[in-house]
C-alpha positions as CSV (number, residue, x, y, z in Angstrom):
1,X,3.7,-19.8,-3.3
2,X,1.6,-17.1,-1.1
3,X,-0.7,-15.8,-3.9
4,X,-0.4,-11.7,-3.8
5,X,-3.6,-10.1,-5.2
6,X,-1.7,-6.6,-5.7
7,X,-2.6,-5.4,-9.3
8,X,1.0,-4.6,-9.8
9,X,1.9,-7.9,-8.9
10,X,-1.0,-9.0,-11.1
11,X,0.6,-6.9,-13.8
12,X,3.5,-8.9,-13.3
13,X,2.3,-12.2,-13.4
14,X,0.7,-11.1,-17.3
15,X,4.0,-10.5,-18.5
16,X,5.8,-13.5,-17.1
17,X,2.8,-15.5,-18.5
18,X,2.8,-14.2,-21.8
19,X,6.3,-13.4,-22.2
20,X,7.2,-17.4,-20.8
21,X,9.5,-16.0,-18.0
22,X,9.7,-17.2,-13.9
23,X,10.4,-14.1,-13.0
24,X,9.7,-10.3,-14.0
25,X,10.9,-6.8,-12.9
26,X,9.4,-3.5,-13.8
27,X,10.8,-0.3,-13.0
28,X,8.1,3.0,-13.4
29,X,9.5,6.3,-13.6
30,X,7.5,9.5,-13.5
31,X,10.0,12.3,-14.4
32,X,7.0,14.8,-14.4
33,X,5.9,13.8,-10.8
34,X,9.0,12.6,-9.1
35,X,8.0,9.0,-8.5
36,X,9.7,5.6,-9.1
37,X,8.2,2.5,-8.4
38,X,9.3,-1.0,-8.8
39,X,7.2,-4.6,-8.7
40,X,8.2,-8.1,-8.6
41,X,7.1,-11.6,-9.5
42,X,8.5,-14.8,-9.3
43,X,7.1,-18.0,-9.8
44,X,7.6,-20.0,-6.5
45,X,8.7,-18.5,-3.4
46,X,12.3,-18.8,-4.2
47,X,11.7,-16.8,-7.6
48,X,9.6,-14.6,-5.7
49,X,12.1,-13.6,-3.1
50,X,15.0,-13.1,-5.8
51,X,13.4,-11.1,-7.8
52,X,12.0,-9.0,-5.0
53,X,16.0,-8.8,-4.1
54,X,17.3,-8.3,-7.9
55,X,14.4,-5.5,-7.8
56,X,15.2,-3.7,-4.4
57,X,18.8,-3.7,-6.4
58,X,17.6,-2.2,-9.7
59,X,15.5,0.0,-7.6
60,X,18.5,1.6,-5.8
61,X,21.0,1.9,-8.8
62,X,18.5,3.8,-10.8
63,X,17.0,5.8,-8.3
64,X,21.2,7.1,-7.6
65,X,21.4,7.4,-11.6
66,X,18.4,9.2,-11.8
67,X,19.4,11.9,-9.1
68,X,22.6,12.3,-10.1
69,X,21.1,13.3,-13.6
70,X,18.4,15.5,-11.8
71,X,21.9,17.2,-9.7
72,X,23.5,18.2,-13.0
C-alpha cells in the first residue's frame, strides 16, 4: 500500500484504527460556505481503491441531493 501523508487521509486512517474498520468514508459539508469535500482510506490498495470509488459515489449523490435542496 502507497502510504498517503494527506492529513485528511491521515484523518482517515484514525478512525479506521480506532473504530477497527478497513476502510472509511467521510463526507464534509459547509452549508455556510458552499463546499463539500470527501476523503478516503482503505487498508491495502484494493480497500484503498474501493473506497476512493464508493466515495467518488457518495460524493455525487449528495452533492445532487444537496442542490436540489438548495433549488427549492
Amino acid at each position: 500500500m502507497a502510504w498517503n501523508p494527506h492529513p485528511k487521509v491521515a484523518d482517515c486512517r484514525e478512525i479506521a484504527r480506532k473504530w477497527g474498520k478497513r476502510q472509511v468514508i467521510i463526507v464534509g459539508i459547509d452549508e455556510i460556505a458552499g463546499t463539500l469535500e470527501v476523503a478516503t482510506y482503505g487498508n491495502s490498495r484494493t480497500q484503498c481503491a474501493d473506497a476512493r470509488h464508493l466515495g467518488d459515489i457518495a460524493y455525487e449523490a449528495i452533492a445532487r441531493a444537496w442542490k436540489e435542496k438548495r433549488d427549492d
